[in-house]
C-alpha positions in Angstrom: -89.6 22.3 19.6 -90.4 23.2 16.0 -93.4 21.8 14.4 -91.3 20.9 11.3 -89.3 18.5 13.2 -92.3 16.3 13.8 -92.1 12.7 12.2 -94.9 11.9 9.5 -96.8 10.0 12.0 -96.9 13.1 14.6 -97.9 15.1 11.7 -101.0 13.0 11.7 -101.7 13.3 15.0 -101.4 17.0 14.9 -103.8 16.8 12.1 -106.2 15.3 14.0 -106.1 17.2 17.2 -106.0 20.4 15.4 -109.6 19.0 13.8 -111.1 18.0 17.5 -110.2 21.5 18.7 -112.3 23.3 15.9 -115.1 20.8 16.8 -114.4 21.3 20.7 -114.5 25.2 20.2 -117.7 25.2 18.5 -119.0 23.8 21.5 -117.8 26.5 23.5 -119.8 28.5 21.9 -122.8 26.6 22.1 -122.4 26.0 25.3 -121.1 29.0 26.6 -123.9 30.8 28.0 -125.9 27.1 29.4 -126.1 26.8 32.9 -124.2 23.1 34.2 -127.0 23.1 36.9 -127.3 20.9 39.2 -130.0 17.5 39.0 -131.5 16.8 42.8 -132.5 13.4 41.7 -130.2 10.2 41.9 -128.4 9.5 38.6 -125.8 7.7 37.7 -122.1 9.2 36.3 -122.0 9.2 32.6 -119.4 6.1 32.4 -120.1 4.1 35.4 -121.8 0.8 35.2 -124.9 -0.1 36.7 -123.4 -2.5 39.5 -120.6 -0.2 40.4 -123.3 2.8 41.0 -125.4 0.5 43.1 -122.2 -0.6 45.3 -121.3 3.2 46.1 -125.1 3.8 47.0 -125.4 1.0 49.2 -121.9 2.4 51.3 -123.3 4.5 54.5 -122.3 8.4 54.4 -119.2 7.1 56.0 -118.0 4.5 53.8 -118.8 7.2 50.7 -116.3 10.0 52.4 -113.7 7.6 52.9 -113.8 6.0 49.2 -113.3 9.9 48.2 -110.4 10.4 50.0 -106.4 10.3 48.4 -104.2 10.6 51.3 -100.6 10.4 52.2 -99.0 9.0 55.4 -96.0 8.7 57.8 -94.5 6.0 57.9 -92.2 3.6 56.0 -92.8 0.1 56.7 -95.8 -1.9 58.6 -95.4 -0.4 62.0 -97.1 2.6 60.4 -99.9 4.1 62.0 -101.9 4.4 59.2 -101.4 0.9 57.9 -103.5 -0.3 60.8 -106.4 2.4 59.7 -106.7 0.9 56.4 -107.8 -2.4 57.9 -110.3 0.0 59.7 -111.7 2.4 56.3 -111.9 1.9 53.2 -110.1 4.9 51.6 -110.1 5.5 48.5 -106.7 5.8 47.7 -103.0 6.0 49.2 -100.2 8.4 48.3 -97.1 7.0 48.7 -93.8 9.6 48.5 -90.6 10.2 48.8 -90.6 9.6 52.5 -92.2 6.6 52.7 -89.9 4.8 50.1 -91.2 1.8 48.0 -90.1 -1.1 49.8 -91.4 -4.6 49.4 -92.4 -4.4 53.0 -94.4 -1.5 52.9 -96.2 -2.2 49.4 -97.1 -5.6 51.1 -98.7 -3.9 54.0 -100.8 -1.8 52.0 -102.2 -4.2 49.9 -102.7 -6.9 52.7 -104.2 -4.2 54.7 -106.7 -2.9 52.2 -108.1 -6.6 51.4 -109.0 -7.2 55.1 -112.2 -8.7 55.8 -113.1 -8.7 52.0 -113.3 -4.5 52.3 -112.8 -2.3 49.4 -108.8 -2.1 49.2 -107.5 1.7 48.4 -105.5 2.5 44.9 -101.9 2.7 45.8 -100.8 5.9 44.1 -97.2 7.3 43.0 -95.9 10.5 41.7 -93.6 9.4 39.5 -92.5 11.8 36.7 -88.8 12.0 35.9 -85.4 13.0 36.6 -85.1 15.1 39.7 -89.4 15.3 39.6 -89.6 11.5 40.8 -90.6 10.4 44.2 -88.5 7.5 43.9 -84.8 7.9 42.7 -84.2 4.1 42.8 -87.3 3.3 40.1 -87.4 5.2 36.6 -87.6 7.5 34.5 -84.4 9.3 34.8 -85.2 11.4 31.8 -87.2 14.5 32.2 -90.9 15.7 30.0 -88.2 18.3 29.1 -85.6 15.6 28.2 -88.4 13.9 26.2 -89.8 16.5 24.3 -86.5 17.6 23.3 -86.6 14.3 20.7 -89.9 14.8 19.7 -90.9 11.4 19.3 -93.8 9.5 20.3 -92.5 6.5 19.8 -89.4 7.8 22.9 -92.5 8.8 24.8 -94.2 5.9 24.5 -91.0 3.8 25.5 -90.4 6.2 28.2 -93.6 6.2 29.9 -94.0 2.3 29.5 -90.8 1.6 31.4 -91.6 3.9 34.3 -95.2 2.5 34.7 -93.7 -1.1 34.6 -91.4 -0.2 37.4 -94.5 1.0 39.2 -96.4 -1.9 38.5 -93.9 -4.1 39.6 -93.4 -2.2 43.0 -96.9 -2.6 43.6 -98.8 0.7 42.2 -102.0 0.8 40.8 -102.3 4.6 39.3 -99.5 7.6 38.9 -100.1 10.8 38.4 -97.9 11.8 35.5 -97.3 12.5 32.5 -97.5 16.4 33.1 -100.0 17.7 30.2 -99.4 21.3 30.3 -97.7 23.7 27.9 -95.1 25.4 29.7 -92.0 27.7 28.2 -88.5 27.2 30.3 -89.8 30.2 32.2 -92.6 29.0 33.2 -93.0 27.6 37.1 -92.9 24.1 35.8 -90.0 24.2 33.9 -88.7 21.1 32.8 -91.6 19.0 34.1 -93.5 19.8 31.2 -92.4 18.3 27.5 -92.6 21.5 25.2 -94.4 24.9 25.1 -95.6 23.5 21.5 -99.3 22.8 22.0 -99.2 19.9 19.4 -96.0 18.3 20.3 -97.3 18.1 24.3 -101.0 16.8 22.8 -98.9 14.1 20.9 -96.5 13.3 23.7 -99.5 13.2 26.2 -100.9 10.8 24.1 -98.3 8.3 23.6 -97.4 8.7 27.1 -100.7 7.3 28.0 -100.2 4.3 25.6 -97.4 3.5 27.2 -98.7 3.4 30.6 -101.5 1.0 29.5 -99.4 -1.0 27.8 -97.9 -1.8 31.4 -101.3 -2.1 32.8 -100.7 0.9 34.8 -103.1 3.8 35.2 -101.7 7.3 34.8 -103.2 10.7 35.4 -102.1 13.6 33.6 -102.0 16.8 35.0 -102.9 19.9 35.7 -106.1 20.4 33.9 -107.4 22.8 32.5 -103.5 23.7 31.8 -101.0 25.5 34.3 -98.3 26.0 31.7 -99.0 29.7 32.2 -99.1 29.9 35.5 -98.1 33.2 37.5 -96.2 31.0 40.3 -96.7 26.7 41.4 -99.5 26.4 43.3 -97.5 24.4 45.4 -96.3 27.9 46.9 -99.4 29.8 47.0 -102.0 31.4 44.8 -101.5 31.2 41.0 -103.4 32.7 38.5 -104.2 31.9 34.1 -104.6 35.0 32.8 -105.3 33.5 29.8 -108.7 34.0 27.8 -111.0 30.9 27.1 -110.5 31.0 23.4 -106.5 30.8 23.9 -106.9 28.0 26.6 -109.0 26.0 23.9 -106.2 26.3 21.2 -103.4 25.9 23.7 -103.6 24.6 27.5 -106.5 22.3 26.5 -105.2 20.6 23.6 -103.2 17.6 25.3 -106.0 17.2 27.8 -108.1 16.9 24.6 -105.5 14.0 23.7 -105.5 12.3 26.9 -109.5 12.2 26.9 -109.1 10.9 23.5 -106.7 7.9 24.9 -109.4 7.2 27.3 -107.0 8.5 30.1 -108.2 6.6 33.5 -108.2 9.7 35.7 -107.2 13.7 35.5 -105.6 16.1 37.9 -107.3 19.0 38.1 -105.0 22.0 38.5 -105.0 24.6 42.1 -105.1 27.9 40.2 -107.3 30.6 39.3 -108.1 30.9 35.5 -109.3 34.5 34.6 -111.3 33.1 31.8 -113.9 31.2 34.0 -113.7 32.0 37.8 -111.0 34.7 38.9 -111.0 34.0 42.4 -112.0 30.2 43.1 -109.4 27.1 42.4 -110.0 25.0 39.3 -110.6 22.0 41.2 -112.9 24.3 43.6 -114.9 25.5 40.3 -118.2 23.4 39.1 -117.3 26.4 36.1 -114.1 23.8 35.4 -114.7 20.3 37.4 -118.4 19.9 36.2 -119.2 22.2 33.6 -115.9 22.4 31.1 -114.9 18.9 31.7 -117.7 17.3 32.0 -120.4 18.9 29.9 -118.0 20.7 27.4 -115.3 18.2 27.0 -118.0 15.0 27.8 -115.0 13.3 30.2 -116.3 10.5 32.1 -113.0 9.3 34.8 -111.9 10.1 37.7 -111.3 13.6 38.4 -108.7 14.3 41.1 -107.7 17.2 42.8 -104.3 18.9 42.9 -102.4 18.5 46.8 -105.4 20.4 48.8 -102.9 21.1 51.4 -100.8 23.3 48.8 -100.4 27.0 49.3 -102.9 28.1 46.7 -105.4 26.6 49.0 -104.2 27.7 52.4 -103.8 31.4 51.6 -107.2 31.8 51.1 -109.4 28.4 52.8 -109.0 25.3 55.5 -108.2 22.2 53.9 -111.4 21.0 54.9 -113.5 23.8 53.6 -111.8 23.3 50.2 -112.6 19.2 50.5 -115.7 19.9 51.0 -116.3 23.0 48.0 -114.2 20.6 45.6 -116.5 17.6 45.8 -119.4 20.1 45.4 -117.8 21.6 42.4 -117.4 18.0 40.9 -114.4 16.7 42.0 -114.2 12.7 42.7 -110.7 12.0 44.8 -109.3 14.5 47.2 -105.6 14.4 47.8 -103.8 15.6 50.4 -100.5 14.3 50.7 -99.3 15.3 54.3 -101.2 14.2 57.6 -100.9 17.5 58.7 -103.5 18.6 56.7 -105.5 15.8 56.8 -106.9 17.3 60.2 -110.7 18.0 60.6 -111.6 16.9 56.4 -113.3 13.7 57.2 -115.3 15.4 59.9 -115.8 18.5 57.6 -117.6 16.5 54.9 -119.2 14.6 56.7 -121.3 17.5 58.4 -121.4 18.9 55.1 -123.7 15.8 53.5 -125.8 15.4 56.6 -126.7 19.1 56.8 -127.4 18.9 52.9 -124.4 21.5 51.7 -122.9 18.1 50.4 -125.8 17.1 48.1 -125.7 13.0 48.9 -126.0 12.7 45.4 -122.7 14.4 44.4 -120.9 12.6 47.1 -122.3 9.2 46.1 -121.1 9.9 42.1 -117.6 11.3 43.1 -117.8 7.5 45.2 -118.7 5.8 42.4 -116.2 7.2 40.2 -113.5 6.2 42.1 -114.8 2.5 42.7 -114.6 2.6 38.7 -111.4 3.5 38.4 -110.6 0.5 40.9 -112.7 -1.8 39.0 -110.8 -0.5 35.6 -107.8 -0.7 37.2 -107.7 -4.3 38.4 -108.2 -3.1 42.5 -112.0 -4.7 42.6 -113.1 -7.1 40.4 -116.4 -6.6 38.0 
C-alpha cells in the first residue's frame, strides 16, 4: 500500500510515529551497551498496583505457577476433563480453539468453573484474526489484515476490529490475540495475516485496531513482537530466524508495536524466532535481550507479555516444552501458552523445581503472576 494513499488523518498518525521512532532510536543508543540486570530484592512491576502485587505474593509457589500458565484443552462442552481442573487451580488463562468450538455450554462451564469457591477465575482467550485465520468460522471477521490493509483506512480497521471483539465479548471472551502487528510482504510466511509491508500503514492499522477492541471492552494482543514479518519460515513449523539488523527492526518491525504500546495495548505476544540483531540462537520470548531488556527497559512497556504457542516447532527442534517455560519466565515473560495438552506434559512440575531450587528467581515468578492478575483486574475478570 502506497503512503500517498493515506487519508489526512493517517498522515498524522504517520507523523507522529515517525517522531516516537527517532526518540525510541536514540534510546537505543543510550541504552545499547547497559546491562538489563537482574534486581534480587522484591519489587513490584512497573504498572501494577500495590494491592494487586500484594495478592500474587501472598499465592504459595503453586498458586504463582498456575496464574502463569495459558493453556488449551480437549474438550467441547462441560464433560471436559479439564473443566473439572479449573475448579481445582487457578490458571491463569484458557485457550479456547477451533476444536473446542464456542458454544454457550462450554463458555458457561468455564466461567462457572473458574469462580468456584471465590478462587481467581482464568482469562478466557481466543485467536480470532480473520478470514480463513479465525478459530471460529461462525463469529467474525471474515475479512483478512490483508483484506484490511488493502483500504488503508483506520477508520475500516477500527470498525473491523470492534465487530470481531464484540462477537467475542458476547461469546464470553475476555482477551484475543490479534490484530497481527508485523510487517510482512505477500512472500512472507504470514502472508495475508498481516495488513501491509508499509511500516506506517501497519503502525496505524495496529493502532485503530486496538481502539476498536476497547471500544467493545475486549482485550486484544497484538502479535509477534519484536516483528516476524521477515521471517525465514512460521515458527509454527520450526526454527525461524530475523536476519534483520537492530537499526532496521527500529524503523520497521518495531514501529506498530511502538503504536500499540502507545494505545496502551493490554498484553503483547512475543514472537518464537531468533533475531540476529540481539540473540542468534535463543527464541525471542526465551531472550531477557527481548522480553526484559528491549521491551521493558528500551520501549518502557508495562502489560502482559505472552509467549508465542511454546509447543510450536521453533521450540521443539531445539528444547522440551518445559525447559523453554521455565527459560521464558526467566527471560521475562508473564503468560506461557501452550495450546495442545500434549505438550502441557511435565511444565507445571518443571517450574516448579525450577523456583524451589532458585533457577526460577521467586521474584520473577511472583512479577510475571502479578502481571497477569493485572490484566484480569483491567480486564473486568477480578475486581479492584
Amino acid at each position: 500500500m502506497s503512503a500517498s494513499r493515506l487519508s489526512p488523518l493517517l498522515r498524522r498518525g504517520s507523523a507522529v510515529l515517525a517522531l516516537v521512532a527517532i526518540c525510541v532510536g536514540a534510546w537505543f543508543l543510550f541504552l545499547r551497551d547497559e546491562d538489563a540486570g537482574t534486581d534480587p530484592e522484591p519489587r513490584r512491576a512497573k504498572g501494577v498496583p500495590a494491592d494487586i502485587d500484594q495478592l500474587a505474593r501472598s499465592m504459595s509457589t503453586a498458586e504463582q505457577v498456575d496464574q502463569v500458565l495459558l493453556l488449551g484443552f480437549e474438550g467441547t462442552d462441560s464433560s471436559a476433563p479439564f473443566v473439572a481442573e479449573l475448579a481445582e487451580r487457578q490458571i491463569g488463562g484458557v485457550l479456547v480453539g477451533p476444536d473446542n468450538g464456542v458454544s454457550p455450554e462450554l463458555m458457561d462451564s468455564l466461567r462457572r468453573a473458574g469462580r468456584s469457591d471465590d478462587r481467581i477465575p482464568p482469562l478466557l482467550v481466543a485467536a480470532q484474526e480473520g478470514g480463513i485465520y479465525r478459530a471460529f468460522e461462525e463469529l467474525p471477521p471474515q475479512e483478512r489484515a490483508l483484506d484490511i490493509g488493502d483500504q488503508g483506512s483506520v477508520e475500516t480497521a477500527e470498525a473491523w476490529a470492534q465487530e470481531t471483539a464484540k462477537a467475542l465479548r458476547d461469546a464470553g471472551f475476555h482477551l484475543n490475540l490479534f490484530p497481527v502487528a508485523d510487517v510482512a510482504t505477500l512472500n512472507s510466511p504470514l502472508g495475508g495475516r498481516a495488513f501491509s509491508d508499509d511500516p506506517t500503514l501497519t503502525a496505524s492499522l495496529t493502532a485503530a485496531t486496538l481502539r476498536g477492541c476497547a471500544a467493545a471492552e475486549l482485550g486484544c494482543a497484538p502479535l509477534h513482537f519484536p516483528g516476524l514479518g521477515a521471517a525465514s519460515q512460521d515458527t509454527a513449523q520450526g526454527p525461524a530466524t530475523v536476519s534483520l539488523d537492530e537499526s532496521s527492526l527500529a524503523d520497521r518491525d518495531l514501529l506498530p508495536f511502538f503504536a500499540a504500546i502507545t494505545e496502551r495495548a493490554p498484553a503483547l505476544v512475543l514472537s518464537l524466532a531468533f533475531y540476529s540483531a540481539y540473540d542468534p540462537v535463543t527464541p525471542a520470548a526465551l531472550t531477557p535481550r527481548i522480553a526484559e531488556r528491549l521491551l521493558r527497559i528500551e520501549l518502557g512497556y508495562e502489560g502482559a507479555a505472552i509467549t508465542s504457542d511454546l509447543g510450536s516447532g521453533a521450540v521443539q527442534a531445539t528444547a522440551s516444552v518445559p525447559a523453554a517455560a521455565v527459560d521464558a519466565l526467566r527471560a521475562g515473560s508473564d503468560l506461557l501458552q501452550i495450546a495442545f495438552p500434549e505438550d502441557q506434559d511435565g511444565v507445571r512440575e518443571a517450574l516448579l523445581a525450577a523456583a524451589e531450587s532458585g533457577e526460577l528467581p521467586r521474584n520473577r515468578l511472583a512479577e510475571a503472576a502479578s502481571r497477569v492478575l493485572e490484566l484480569k483486574r483491567r480486564l473486568g475478570v477480578i475486581e479492584e
